[in-house]
C-alpha positions as CSV (number, residue, x, y, z in Angstrom):
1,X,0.0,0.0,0.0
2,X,1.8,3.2,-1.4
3,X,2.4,5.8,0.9
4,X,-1.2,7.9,1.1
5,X,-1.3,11.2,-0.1
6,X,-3.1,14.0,2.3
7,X,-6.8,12.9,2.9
8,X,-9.1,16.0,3.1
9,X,-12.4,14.7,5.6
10,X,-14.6,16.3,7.5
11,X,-13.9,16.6,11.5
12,X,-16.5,14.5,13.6
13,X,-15.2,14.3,17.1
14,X,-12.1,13.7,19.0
15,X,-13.7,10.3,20.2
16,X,-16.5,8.8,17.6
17,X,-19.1,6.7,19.2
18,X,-20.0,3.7,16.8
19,X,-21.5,0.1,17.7
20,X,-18.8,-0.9,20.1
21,X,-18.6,-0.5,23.8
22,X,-15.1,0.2,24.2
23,X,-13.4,3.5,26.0
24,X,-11.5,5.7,23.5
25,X,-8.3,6.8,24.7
26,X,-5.5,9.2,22.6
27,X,-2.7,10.4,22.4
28,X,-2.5,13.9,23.4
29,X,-1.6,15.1,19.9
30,X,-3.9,13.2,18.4
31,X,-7.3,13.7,16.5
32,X,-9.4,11.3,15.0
33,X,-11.8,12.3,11.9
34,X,-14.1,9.8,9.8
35,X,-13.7,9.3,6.6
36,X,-16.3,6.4,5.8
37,X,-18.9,5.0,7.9
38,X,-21.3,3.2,5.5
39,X,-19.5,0.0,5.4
40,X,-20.3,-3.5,6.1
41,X,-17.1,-5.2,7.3
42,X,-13.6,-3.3,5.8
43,X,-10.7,-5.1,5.3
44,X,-7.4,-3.1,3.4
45,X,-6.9,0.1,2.5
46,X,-4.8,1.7,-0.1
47,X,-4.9,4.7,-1.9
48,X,-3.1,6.0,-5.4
49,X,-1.1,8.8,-6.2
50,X,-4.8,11.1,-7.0
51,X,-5.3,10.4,-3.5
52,X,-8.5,7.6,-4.7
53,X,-9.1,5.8,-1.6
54,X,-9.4,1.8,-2.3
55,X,-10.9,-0.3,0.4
56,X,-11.8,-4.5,0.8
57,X,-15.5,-4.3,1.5
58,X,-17.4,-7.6,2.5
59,X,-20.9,-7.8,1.5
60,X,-22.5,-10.3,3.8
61,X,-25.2,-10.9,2.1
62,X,-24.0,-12.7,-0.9
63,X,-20.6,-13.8,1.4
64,X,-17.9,-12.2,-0.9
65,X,-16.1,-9.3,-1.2
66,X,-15.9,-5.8,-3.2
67,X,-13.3,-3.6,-4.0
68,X,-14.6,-0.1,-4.2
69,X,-13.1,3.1,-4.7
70,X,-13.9,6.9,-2.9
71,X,-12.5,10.3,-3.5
72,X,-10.2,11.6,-0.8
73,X,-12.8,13.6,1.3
74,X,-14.9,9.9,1.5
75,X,-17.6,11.3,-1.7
76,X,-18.2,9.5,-5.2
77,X,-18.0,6.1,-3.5
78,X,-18.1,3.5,-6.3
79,X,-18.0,-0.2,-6.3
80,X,-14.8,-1.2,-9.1
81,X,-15.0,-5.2,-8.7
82,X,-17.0,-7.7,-6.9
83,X,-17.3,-11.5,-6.6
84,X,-14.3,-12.1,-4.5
85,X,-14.1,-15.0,-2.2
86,X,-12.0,-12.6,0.1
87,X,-9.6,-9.8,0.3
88,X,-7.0,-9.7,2.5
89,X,-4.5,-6.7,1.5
90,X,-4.5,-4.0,-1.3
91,X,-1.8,-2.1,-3.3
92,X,-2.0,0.4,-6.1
93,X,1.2,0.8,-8.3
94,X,2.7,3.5,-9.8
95,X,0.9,3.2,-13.4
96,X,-2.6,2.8,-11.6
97,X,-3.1,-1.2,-11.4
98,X,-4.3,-2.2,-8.3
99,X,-3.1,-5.7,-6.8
100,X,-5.7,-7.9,-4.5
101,X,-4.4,-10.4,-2.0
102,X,-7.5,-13.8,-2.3
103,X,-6.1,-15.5,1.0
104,X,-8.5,-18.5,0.8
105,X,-7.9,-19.1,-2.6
106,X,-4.1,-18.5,-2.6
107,X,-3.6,-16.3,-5.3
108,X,-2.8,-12.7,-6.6
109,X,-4.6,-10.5,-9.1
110,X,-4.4,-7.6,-10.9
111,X,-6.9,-5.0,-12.2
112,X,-6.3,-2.1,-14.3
113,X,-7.0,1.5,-12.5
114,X,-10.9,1.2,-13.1
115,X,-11.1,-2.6,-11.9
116,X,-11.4,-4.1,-15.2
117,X,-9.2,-7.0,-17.0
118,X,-8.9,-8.9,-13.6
119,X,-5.9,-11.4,-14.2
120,X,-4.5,-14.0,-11.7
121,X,-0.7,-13.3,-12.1
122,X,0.1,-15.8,-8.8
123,X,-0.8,-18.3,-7.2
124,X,0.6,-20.4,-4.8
125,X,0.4,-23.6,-3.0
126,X,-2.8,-25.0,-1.2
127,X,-1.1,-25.4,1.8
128,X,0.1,-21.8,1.6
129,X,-1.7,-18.3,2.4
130,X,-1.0,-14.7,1.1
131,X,-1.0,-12.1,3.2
132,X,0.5,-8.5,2.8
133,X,1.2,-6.7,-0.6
134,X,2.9,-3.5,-1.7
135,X,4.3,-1.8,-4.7
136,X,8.0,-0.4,-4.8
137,X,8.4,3.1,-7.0
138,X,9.4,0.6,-9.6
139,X,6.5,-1.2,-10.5
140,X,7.2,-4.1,-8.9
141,X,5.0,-6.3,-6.2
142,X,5.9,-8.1,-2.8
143,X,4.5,-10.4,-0.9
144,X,4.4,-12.4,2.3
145,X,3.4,-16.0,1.8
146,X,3.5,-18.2,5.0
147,X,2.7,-22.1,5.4
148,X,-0.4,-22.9,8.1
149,X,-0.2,-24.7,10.9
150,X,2.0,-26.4,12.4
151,X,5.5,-24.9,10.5
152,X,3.7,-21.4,9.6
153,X,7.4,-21.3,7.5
154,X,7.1,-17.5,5.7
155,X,8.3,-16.2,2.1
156,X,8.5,-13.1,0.8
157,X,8.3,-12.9,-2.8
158,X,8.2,-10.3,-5.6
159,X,6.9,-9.5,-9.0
160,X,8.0,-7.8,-11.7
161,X,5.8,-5.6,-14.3
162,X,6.3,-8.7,-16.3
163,X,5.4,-11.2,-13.8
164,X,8.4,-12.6,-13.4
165,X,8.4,-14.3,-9.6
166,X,11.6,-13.8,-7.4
167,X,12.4,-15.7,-3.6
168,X,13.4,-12.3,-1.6
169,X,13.9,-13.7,1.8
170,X,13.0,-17.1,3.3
171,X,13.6,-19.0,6.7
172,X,10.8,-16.7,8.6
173,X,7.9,-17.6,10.5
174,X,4.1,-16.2,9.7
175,X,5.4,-13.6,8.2
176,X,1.8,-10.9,7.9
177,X,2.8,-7.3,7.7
178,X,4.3,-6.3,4.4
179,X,5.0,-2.4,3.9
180,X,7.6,-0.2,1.2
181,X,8.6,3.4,2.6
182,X,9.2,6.1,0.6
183,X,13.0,5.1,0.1
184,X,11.7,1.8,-1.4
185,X,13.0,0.2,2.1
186,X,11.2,-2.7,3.1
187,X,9.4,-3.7,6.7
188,X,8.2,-7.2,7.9
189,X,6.6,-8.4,10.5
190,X,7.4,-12.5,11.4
191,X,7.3,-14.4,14.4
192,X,9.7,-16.0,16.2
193,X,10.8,-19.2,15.6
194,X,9.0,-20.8,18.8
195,X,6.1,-18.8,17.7
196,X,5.9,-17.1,21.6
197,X,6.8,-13.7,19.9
198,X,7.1,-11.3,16.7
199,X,9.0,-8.9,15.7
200,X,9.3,-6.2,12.7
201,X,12.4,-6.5,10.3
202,X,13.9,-4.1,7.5
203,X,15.6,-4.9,4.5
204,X,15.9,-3.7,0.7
205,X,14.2,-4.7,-2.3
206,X,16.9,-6.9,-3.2
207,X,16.3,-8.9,0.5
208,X,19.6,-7.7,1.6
209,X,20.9,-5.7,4.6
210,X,18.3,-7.6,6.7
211,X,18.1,-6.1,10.3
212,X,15.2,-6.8,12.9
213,X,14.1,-3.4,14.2
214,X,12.6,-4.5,17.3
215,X,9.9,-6.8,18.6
216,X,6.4,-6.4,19.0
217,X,3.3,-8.6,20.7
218,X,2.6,-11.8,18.8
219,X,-1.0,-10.4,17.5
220,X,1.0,-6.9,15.7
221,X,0.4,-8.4,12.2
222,X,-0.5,-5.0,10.5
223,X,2.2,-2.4,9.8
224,X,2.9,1.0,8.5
225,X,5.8,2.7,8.2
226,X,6.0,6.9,7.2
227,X,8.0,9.2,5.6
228,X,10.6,10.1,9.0
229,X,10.6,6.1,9.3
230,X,8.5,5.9,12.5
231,X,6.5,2.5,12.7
232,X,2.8,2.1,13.3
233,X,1.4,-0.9,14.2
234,X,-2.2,-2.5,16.0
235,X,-2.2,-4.6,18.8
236,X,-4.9,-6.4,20.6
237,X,-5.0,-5.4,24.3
238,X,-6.8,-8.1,26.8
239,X,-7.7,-5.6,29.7
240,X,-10.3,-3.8,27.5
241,X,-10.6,-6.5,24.9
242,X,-10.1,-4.0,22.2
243,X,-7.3,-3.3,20.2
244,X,-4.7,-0.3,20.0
245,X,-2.3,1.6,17.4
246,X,1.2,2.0,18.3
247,X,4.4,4.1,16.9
248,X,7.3,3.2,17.6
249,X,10.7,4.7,16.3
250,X,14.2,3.8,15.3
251,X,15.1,2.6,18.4
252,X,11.8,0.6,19.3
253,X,10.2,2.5,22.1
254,X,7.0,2.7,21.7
255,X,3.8,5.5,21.7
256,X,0.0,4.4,22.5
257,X,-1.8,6.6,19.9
258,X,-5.1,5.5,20.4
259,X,-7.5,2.4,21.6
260,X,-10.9,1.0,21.7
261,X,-11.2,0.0,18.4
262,X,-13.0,-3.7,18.1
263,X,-10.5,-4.7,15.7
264,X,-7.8,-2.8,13.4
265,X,-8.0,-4.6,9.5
266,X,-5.7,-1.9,7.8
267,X,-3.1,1.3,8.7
268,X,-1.4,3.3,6.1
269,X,-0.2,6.7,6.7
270,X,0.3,10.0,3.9
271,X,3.0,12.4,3.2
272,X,2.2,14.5,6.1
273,X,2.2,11.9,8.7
274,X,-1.5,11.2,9.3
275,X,-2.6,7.5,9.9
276,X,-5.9,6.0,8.7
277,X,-7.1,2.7,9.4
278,X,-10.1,0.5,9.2
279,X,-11.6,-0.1,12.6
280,X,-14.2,-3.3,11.1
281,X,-17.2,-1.0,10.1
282,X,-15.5,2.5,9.2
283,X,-12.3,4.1,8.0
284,X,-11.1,6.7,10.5
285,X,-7.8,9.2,10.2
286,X,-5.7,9.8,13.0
287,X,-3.9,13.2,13.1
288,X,-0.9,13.5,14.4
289,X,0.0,16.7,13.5
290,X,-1.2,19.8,11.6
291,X,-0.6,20.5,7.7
292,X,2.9,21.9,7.7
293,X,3.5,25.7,6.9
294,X,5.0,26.2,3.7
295,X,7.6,28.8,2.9
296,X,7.0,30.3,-0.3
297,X,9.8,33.4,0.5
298,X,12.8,32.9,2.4
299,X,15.1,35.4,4.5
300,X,18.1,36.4,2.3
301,X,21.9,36.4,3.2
302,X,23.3,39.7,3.4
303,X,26.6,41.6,3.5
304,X,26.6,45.2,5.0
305,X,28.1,48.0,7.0
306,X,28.1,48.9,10.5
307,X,24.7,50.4,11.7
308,X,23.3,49.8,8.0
309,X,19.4,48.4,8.2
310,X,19.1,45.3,7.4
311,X,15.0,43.3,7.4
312,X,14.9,39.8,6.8
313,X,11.5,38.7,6.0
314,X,9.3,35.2,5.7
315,X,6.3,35.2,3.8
316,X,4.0,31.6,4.2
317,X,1.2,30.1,2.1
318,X,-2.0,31.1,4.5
319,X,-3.4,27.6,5.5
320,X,-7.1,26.4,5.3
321,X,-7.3,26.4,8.9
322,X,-5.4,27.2,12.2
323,X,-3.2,30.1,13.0
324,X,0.3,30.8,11.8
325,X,2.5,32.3,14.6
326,X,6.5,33.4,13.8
327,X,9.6,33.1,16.1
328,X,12.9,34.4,14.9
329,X,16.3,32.2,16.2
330,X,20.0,33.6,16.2
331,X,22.3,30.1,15.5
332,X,25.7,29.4,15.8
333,X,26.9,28.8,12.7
334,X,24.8,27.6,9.0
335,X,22.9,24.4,10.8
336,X,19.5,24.5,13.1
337,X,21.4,23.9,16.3
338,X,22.1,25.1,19.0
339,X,20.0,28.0,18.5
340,X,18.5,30.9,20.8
341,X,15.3,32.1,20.3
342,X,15.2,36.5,19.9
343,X,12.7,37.5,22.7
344,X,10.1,39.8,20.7
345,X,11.0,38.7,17.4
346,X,7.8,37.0,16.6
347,X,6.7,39.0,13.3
348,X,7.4,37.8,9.6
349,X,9.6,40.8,9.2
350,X,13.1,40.9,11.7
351,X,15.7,43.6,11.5
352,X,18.7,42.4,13.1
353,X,21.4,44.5,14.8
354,X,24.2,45.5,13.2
355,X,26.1,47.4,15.8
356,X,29.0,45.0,15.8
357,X,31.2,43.5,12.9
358,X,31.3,39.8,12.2
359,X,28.7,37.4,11.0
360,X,25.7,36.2,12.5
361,X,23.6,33.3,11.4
362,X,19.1,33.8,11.8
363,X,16.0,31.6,10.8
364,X,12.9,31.8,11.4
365,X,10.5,29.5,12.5
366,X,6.5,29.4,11.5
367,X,4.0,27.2,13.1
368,X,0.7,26.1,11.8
369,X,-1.9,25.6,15.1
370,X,-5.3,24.0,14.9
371,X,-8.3,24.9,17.5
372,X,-7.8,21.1,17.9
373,X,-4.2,21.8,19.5
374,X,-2.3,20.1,16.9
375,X,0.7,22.4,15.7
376,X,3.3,21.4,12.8
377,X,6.4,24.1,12.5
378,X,8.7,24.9,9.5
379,X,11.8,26.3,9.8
380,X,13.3,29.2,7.1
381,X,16.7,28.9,5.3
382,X,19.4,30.4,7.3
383,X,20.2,33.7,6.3
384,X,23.7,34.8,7.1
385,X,24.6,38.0,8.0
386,X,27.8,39.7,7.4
387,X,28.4,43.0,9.1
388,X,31.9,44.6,7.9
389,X,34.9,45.9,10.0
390,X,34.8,49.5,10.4
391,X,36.6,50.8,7.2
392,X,39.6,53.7,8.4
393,X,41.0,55.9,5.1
394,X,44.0,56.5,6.1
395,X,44.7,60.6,5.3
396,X,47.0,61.5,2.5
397,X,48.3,65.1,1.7
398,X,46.2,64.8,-1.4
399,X,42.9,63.7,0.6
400,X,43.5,66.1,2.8
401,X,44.0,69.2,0.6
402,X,40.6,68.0,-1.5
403,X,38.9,68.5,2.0
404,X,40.1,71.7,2.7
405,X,39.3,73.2,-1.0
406,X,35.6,71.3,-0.9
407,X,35.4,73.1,3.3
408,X,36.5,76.9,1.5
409,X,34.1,76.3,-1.7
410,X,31.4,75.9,1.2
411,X,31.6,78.2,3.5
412,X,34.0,81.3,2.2
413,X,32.1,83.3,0.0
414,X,34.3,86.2,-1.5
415,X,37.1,86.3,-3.5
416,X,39.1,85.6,-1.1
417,X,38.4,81.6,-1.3
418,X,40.2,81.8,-4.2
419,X,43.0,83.4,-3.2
420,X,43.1,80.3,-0.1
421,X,42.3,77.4,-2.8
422,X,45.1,78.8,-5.4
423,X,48.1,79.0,-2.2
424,X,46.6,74.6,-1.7
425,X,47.1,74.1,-4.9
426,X,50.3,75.5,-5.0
427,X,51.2,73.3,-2.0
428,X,49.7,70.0,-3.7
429,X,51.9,70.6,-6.6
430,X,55.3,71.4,-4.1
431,X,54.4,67.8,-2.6
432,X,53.6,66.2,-6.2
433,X,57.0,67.5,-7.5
434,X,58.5,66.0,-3.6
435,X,59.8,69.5,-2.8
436,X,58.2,68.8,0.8
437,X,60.4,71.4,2.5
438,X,59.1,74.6,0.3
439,X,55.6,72.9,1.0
440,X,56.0,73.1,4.7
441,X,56.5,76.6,4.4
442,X,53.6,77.3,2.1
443,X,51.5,75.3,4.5
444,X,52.9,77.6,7.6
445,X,52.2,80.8,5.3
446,X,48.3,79.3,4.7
447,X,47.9,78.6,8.3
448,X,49.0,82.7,9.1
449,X,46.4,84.1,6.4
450,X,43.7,81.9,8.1
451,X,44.9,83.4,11.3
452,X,44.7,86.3,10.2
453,X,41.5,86.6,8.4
454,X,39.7,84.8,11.7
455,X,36.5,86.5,12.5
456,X,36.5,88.7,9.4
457,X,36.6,86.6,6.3
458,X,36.9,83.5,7.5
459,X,34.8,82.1,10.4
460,X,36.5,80.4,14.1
461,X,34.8,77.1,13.1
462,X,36.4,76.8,9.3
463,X,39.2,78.5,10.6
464,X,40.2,76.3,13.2
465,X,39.4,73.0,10.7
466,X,41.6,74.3,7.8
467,X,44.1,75.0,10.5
468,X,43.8,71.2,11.8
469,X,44.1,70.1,8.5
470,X,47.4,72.2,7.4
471,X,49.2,71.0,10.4
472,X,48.2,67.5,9.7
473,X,50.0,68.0,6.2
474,X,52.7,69.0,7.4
475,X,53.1,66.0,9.5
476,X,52.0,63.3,6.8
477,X,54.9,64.9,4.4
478,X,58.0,65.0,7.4
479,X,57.2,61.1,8.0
């Protein structure tokens, strides 16, 4: 069963009440919406990459079974194929088909996408049962095929899009759950050799790199797996005689999500981490999280001066429902952690400060809550920000005379200015030519007739700055 794409349904309740007598219990972050109630008994779920929700129905009136087909918001329910002695497991590959485990009579076939030219492209031994199926990104099928009692000795097998049939991995023991992540990984769930105990195993599509993830009660038969690898799984649960959905990670500990359910046929979960399931009489979702914000604008790396403004800015897609809420983070260096959130900086826009040189590293982070509680948070790109040194012109005798014509052009009005710019650029030319000497005494000559013209021509404030900047001359061309 691919990986289901985002289901939209219609909220119901946090706990549904339907014709079982069992308490409801969830996880904290969890939220349970119903997708399809009109069913007689479901078993398997799958749904295809137009987000076409396939389900085993059993109509017990005429004792067989019915694949049928419903949009992803549960509408436009249609019946495909029908006639089926049973239906044990579903899978949809990535041209369409659709692939139907018939556990009683020990085969597998295939229909085309609207349930038409039903083949039987397997089947095995009478002594032998089919249980799980999926579809790698590549077209091809795997099984699990297990013995009955006593041995219960387990297969899995695949098919290629031209039916060719290939042993994967053997020497297991009634091997149910069958899944294929995203990464075309597989997961497996078999029983121990004595049969007291089961666990769920990993390998490629090749049956290599085989590694047992962790064990799980003898009645987990029914697996999912997501896109950050956590594990779901159903488990029966004799102190309320009712059965339960776990998730467990990478490292096997293990999460109750929720329980009650009279019994648990199918679990698959989409892109976005949700988990549906068939509970007998419905098909129910189980949020875990809200949608995630998307980005569509990201905060841009910049290079500036000191004290020059900078605004890095986020801009999200606005989501069909709950609020999105901003919090701006200063990092070490160009990955997510460590990181400090910036009290106050909970706007799209942030101006950072620039008072100080070197480079500083900011993200920001949106989250997407739902009046249900449920949140989901992206983070930005991390923009890097480069504030320069402080840049120091060192003075030259030319700089310095250019600042002393431009300070005379501004503020001495007569003809005398040019009397003052012509004795400068007399001096420049003196230091252009290295006659330094004979432009030390010009400079000592300029700095008399600004004395002397203090308060009449010239005013104390120009005055004492052209005066600054002729001694400094003088010193810049005795070094």
């Amino acid at each position: 069963m691919k990986r289901l794409k985002t289901l939209i349904s219609v909220m119901i309740a946090l706990m549904l009440v339907i014709s079982f007598t069992g308490n409801f219990v969830f996880a904290e972050n969890a939220v349970i919406t119903l997708v399809e109630n009109d069913i007689e008994v479901c078993e398997g779920i799958a749904v295809d990459s137009l987000d076409h929700i396939y389900y085993a129905e059993r109509d017990l009136s005429f004792h067989s079974y019915n694949l049928s087909r419903m949009d992803a918001d549960g509408q436009n329910k249609i019946v495909l194929a029908g006639g089926f002695s049973d239906i044990r497991d579903i899978a949809v590959d990535v041209t369409g088909n659709i692939y139907l485990t018939a556990f009683y009579s020990h085969s597998l076939i295939k229909l085309d996408e609207n349930g038409g030219s039903k083949t039987e492209i397997y089947t095995c031994d009478t002594d032998k049962y089919i249980y799980a199926i999926d579809a790698d990104s590549h077209g091809n099928i795997y099984f699990t095929e297990a013995k009955s009692f006593p041995s219960y000795d387990a297969e899995i097998k695949k098919i290629d899009p031209d039916n060719n049939v290939t042993l994967i991995a053997s020497g297991y023991s009634a091997a149910r759950g069958l899944v294929i992540d995203s990464e075309d990984l597989i997961y497996f769930t078999a029983a121990n050799p004595d049969l007291t105990g089961r666990s769920i195993y990993q390998m490629d599509i090749n049956g290599e790199n085989i590694a047992e993830i962790a064990p799980i009660p003898n009645d987990s038969m029914i697996i999912a797996v997501d896109s950050e690898g956590f594990i779901y799984f159903s488990t029966y649960e004799s102190s309320s005689s009712s059965y339960a959905i776990m998730k467990m990670n990478e490292s096997g500990d293990t999460q109750l999500l929720a329980s009650g359910f009279p019994n648990v046929f199918g679990i698959e979960t989409d892109s976005s981490g949700n988990l549906y399931f068939s509970d007998f009489t419905t098909i129910k979702k189980l949020i875990l999280a809200a949608p995630s914000p998307v980005i569509v604008t990201q905060p841009v790396s910049q290079t500036v001066d000191l004290d020059e403004s900078v605004i890095l800015s986020v801009v999200a897609e606005e989501v069909a429902s709950g609020t999105l809420t901003y919090q701006w983070f200063v990092a070490d260096s160009e990955v997510y952690e460590p990181a400090t959130a910036i009290e106050g900086a909970t706007n799209p826009n942030y101006s950072p400060d620039t008072s100080l040189a070197g480079t500083v590293y900011y993200f920001c982070q949106v989250t997407n809550t739902e009046s249900s509680g449920l949140s989901a948070t992206t983070a930005s790109e991390i923009a890097v920000i480069t504030v320069n040194e402080e840049v120091v012109i060192e003075p030259t005798p030319e700089t310095e005379i250019a600042e002393m014509i431009d300070t005379i052009e501004s503020n001495i009005t007569d003809n005398y200015s040019k009397s003052l710019i012509s004795k400068l650029e007399n001096i420049q030319t003196k230091i252009d030519n290295g006659k330094y000497m004979d432009a030390a005494n010009q400079l000592h000559a300029f700095i008399n007739s600004v004395n002397a013209q203090t308060g009449k021509k010239i005013d104390f404030e120009t005055s004492e700055y052209l005066v600054i900047r002729a001694n400094s001359i003088i010193q810049l061309i005795a070094q």
